[in-house]
MMTF fields as JSON, N, C-alpha, C and O atoms, coordinates in Angstrom:
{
  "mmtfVersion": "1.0.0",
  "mmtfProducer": "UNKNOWN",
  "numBonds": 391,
  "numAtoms": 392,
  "numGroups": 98,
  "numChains": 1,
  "numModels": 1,
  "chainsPerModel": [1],
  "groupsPerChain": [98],
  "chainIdList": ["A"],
  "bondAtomList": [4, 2, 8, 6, 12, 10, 16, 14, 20, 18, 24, 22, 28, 26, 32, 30, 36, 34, 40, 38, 44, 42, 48, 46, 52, 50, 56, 54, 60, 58, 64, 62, 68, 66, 72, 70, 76, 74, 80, 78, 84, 82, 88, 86, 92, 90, 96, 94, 100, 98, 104, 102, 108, 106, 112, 110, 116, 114, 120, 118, 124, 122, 128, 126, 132, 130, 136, 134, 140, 138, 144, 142, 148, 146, 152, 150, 156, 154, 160, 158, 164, 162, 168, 166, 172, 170, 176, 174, 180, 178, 184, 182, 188, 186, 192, 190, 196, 194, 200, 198, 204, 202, 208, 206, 212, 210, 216, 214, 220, 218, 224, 222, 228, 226, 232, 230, 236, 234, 240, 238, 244, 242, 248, 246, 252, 250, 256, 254, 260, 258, 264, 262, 268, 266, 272, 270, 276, 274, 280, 278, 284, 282, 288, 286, 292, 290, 296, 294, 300, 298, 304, 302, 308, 306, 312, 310, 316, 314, 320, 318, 324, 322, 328, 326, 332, 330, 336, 334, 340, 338, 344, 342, 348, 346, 352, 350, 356, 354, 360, 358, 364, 362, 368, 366, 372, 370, 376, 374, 380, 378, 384, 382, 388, 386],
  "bondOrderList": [1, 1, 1, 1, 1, 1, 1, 1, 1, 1, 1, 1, 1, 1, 1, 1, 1, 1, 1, 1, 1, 1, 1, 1, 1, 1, 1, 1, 1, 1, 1, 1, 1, 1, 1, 1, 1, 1, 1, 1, 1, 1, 1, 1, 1, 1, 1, 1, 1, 1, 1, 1, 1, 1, 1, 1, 1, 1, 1, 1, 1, 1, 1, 1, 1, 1, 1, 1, 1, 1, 1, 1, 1, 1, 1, 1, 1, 1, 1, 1, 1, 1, 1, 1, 1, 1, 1, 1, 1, 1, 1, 1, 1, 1, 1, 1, 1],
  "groupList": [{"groupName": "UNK", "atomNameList": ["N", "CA", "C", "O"], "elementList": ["N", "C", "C", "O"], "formalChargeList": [0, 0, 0, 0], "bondAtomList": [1, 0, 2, 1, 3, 2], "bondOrderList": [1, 1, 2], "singleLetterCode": "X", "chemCompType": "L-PEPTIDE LINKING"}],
  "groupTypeList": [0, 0, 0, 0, 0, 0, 0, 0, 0, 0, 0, 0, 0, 0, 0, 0, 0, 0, 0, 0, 0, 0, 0, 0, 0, 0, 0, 0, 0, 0, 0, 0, 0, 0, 0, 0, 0, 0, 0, 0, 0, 0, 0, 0, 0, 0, 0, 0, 0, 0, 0, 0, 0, 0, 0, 0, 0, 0, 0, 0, 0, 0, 0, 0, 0, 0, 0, 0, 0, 0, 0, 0, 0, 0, 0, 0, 0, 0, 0, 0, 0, 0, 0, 0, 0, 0, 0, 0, 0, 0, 0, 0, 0, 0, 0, 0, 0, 0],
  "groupIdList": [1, 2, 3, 4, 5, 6, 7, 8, 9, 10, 11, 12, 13, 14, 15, 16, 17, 18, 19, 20, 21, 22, 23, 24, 25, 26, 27, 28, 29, 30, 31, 32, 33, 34, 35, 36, 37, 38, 39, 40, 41, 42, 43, 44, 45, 46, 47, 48, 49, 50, 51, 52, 53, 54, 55, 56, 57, 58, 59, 60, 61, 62, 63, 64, 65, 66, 67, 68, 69, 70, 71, 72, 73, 74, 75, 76, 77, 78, 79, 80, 81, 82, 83, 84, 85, 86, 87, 88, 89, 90, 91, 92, 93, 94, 95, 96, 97, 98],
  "secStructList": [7, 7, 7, 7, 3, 3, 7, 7, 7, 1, 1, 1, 7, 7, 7, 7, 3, 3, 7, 2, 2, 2, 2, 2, 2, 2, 2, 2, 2, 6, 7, 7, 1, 7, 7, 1, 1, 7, 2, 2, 2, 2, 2, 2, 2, 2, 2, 2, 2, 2, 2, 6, 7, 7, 7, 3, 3, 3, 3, 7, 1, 1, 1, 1, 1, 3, 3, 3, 3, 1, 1, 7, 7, 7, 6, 6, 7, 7, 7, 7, 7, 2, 2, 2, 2, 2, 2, 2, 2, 2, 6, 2, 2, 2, 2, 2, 2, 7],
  "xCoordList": [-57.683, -56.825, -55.559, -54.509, -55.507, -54.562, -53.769, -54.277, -52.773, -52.533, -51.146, -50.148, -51.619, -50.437, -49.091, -48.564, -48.364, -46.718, -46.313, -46.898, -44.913, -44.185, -43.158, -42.385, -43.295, -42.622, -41.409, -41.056, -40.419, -39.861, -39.584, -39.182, -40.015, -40.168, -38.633, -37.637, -38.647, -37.529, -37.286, -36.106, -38.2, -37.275, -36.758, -35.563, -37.604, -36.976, -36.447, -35.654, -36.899, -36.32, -36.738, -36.124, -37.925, -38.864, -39.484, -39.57, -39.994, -40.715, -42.481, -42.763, -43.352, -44.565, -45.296, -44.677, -47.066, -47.622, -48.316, -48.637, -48.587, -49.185, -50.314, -50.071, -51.658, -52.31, -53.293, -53.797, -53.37, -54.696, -55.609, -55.685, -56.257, -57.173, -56.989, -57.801, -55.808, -54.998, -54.402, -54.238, -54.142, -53.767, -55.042, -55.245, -56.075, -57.508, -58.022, -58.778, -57.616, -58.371, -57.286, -57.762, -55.783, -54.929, -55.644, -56.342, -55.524, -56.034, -57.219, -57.075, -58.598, -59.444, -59.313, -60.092, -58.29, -57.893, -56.889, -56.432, -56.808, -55.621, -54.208, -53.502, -53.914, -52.768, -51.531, -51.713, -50.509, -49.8, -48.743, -48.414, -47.68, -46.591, -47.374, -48.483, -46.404, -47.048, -46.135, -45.126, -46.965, -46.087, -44.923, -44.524, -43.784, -42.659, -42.711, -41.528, -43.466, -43.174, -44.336, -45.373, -44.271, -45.104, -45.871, -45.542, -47.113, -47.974, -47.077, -47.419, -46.172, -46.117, -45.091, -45.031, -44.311, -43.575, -44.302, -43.782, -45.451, -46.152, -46.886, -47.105, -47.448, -48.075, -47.056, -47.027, -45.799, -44.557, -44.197, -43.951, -44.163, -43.873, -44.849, -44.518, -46.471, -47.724, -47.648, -48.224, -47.224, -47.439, -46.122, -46.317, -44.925, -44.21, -44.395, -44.319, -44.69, -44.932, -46.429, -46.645, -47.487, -48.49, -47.88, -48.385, -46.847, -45.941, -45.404, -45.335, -44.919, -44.595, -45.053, -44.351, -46.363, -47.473, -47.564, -47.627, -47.58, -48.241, -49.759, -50.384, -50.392, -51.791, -52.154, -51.447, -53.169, -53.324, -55.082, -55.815, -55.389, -56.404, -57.56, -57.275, -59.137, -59.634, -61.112, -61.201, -62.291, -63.793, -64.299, -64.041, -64.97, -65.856, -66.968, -67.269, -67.761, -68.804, -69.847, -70.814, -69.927, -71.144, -71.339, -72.082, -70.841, -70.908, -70.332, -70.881, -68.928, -68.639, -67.567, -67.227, -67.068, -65.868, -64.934, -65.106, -63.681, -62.205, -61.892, -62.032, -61.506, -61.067, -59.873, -59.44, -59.091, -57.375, -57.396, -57.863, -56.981, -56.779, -55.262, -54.743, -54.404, -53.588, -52.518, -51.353, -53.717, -52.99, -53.779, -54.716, -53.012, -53.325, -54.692, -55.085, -55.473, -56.951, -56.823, -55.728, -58.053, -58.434, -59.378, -60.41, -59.611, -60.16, -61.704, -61.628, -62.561, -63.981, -64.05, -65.098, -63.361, -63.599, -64.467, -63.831, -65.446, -65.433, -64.719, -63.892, -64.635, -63.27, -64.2, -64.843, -64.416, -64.986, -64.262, -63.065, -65.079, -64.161, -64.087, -64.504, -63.677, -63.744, -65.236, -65.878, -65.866, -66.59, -67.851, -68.384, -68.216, -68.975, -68.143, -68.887, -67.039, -66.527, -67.284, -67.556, -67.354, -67.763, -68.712, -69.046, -70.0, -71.464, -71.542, -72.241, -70.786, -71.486, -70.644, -70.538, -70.36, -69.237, -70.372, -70.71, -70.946, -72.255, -73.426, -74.051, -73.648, -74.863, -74.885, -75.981, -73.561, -73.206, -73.488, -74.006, -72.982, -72.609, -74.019, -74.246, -75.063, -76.243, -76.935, -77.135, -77.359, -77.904, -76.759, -77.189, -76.196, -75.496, -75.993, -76.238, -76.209, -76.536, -78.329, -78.61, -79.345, -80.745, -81.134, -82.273],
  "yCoordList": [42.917, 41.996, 41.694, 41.671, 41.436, 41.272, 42.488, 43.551, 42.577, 43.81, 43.405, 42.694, 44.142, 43.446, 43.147, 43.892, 42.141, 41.889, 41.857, 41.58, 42.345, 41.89, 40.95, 41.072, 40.02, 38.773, 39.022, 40.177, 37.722, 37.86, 36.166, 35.178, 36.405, 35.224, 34.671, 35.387, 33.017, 32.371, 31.894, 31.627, 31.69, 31.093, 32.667, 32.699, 34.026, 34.734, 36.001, 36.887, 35.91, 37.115, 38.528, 39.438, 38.536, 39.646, 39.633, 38.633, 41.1, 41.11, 41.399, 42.027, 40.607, 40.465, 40.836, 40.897, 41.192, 41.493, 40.221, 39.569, 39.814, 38.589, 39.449, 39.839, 39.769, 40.619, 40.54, 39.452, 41.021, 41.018, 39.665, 38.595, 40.024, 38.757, 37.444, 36.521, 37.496, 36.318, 35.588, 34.373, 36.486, 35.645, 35.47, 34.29, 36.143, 35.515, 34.137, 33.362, 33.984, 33.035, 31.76, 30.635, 31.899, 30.685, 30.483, 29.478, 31.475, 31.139, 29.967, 28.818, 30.443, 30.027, 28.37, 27.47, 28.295, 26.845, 25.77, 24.649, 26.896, 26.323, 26.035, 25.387, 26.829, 26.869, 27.432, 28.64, 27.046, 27.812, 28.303, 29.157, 27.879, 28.902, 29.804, 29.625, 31.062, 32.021, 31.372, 30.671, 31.932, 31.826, 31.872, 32.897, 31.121, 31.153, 31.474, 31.741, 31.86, 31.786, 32.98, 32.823, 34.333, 35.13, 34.399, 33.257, 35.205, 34.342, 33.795, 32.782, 34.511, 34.392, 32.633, 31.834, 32.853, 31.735, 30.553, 29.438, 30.803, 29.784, 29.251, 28.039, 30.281, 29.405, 28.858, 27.666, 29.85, 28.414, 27.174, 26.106, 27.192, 25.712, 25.04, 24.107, 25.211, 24.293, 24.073, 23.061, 24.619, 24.39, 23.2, 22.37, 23.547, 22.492, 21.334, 20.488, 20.907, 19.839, 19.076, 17.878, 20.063, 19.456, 19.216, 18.379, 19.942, 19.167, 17.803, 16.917, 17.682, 16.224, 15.361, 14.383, 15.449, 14.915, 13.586, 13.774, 12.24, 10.927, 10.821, 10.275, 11.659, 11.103, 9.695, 9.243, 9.228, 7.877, 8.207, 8.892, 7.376, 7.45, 6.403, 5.23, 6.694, 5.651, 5.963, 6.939, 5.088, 5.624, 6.563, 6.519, 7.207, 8.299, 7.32, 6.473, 7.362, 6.426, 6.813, 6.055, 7.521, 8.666, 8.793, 7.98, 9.54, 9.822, 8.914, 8.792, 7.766, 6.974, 7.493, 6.841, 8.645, 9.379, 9.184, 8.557, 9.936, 9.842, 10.621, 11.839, 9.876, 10.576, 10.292, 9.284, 11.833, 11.68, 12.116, 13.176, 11.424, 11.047, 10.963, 10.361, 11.282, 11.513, 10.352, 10.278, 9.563, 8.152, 6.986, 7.199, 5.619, 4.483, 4.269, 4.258, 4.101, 3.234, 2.295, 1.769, 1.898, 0.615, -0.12, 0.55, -1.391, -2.208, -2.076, -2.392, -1.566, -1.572, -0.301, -0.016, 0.541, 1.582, 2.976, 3.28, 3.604, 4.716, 5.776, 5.839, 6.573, 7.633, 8.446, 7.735, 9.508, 10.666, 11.663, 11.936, 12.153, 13.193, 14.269, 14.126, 15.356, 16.985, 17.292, 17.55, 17.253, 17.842, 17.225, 17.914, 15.704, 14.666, 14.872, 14.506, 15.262, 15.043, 17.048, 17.458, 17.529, 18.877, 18.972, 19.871, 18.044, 18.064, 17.801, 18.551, 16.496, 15.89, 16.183, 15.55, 17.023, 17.771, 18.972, 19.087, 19.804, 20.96, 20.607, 21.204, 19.012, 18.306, 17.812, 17.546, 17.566, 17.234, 18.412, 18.309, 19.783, 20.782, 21.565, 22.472, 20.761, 21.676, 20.677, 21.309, 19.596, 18.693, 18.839, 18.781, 18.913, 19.685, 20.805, 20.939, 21.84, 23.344, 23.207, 24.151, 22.462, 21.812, 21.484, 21.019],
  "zCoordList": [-80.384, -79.682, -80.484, -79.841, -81.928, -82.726, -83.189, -82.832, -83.816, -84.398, -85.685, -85.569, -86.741, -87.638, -87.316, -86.49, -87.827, -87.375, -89.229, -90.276, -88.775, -90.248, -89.772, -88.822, -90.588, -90.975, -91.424, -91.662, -91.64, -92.756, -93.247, -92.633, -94.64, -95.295, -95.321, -95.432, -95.174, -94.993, -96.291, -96.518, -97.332, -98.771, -99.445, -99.74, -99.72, -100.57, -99.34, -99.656, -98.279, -97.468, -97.286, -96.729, -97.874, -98.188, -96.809, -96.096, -96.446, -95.153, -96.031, -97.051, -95.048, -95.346, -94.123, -93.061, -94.196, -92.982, -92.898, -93.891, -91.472, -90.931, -90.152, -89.01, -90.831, -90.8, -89.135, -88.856, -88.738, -87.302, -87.794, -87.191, -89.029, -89.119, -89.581, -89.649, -89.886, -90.383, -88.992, -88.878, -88.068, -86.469, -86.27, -85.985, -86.288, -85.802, -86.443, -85.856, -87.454, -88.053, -87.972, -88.121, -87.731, -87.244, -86.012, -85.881, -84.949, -83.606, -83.941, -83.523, -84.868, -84.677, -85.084, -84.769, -85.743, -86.297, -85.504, -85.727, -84.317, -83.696, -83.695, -82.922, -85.007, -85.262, -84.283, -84.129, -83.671, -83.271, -83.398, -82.575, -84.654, -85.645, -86.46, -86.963, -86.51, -87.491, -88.587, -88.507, -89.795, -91.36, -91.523, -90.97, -92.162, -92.627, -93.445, -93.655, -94.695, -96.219, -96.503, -95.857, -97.531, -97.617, -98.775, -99.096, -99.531, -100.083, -101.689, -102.299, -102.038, -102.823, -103.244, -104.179, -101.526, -101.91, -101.281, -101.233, -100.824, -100.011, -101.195, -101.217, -102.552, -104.08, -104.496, -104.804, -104.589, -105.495, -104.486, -105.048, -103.603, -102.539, -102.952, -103.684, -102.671, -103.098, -104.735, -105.134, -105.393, -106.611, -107.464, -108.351, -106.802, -106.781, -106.444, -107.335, -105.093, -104.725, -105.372, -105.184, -106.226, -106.778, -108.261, -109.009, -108.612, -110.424, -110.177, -111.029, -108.571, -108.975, -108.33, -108.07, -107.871, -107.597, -108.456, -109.671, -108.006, -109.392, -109.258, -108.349, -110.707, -110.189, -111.056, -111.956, -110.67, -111.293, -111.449, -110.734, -112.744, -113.55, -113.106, -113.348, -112.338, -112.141, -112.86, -113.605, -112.608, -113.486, -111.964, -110.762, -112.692, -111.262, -110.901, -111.742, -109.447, -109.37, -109.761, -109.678, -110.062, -110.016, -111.753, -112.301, -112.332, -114.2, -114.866, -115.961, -114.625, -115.247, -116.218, -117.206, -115.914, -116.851, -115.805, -114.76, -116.292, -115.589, -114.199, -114.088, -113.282, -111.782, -112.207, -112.767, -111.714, -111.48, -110.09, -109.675, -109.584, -107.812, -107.495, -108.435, -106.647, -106.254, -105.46, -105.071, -105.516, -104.515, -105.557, -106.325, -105.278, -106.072, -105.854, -104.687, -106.757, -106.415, -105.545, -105.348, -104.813, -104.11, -104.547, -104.522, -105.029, -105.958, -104.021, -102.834, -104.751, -103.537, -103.242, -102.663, -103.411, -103.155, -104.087, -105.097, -103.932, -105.024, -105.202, -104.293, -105.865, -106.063, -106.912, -107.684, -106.981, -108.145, -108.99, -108.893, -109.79, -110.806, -110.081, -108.932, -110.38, -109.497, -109.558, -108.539, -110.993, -110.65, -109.605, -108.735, -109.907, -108.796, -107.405, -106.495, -106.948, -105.691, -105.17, -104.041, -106.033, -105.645, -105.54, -104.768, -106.296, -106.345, -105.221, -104.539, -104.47, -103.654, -101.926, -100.875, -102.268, -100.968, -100.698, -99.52, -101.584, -101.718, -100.979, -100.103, -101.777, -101.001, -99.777, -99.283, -98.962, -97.828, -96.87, -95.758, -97.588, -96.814, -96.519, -95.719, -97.635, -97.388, -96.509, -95.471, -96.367, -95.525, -93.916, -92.764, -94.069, -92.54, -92.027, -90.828, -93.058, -92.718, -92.293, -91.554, -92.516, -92.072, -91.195, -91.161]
}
């Protein structure tokens, strides 16, 4: 049903393929623009905007070491480290899959 298209990226101008399964899997997300940006300038765009990112420093609820979180704490709220927010995103995903 799909079939590759070439692009052309709008920050460096390079033509890229927007592959058959890459429209399958927007479709499946509902997406409906194809890509502006090929992969390479689509990591430097995300990676910029995560350098000037403010993260702010809170305790994890879970181990009691350091969460760097991306938005201000909320005094009632819990917040976790990467690795407790990943434990317990696994454990979610397996009690779903049951």
């Amino acid at each position: 049903m799909y079939e590759d298209k070439i692009l052309r990226c709008k920050d460096c101008g390079n033509e890229f393929v927007f592959t058959a399964g890459e429209q399958e899997f927007y479709a499946e997300k509902g997406f409906v623009n194809e890509p502006q940006r090929c992969k390479d300038c689509r990591i430097a765009r995300k990676n910029a905007i995560r350098a000037n990112r403010e993260m702010h420093t809170t305790v994890c609820a879970d181990c009691g070491g350091e969460a760097h979180i991306p938005f201000k704490p909320m005094e009632g709220k819990d917040y976790y480290c990467s690795e407790c927010f990943a434990k317990r995103k696994e454990a979610e995903e397996a009690s779903q899959a049951e």
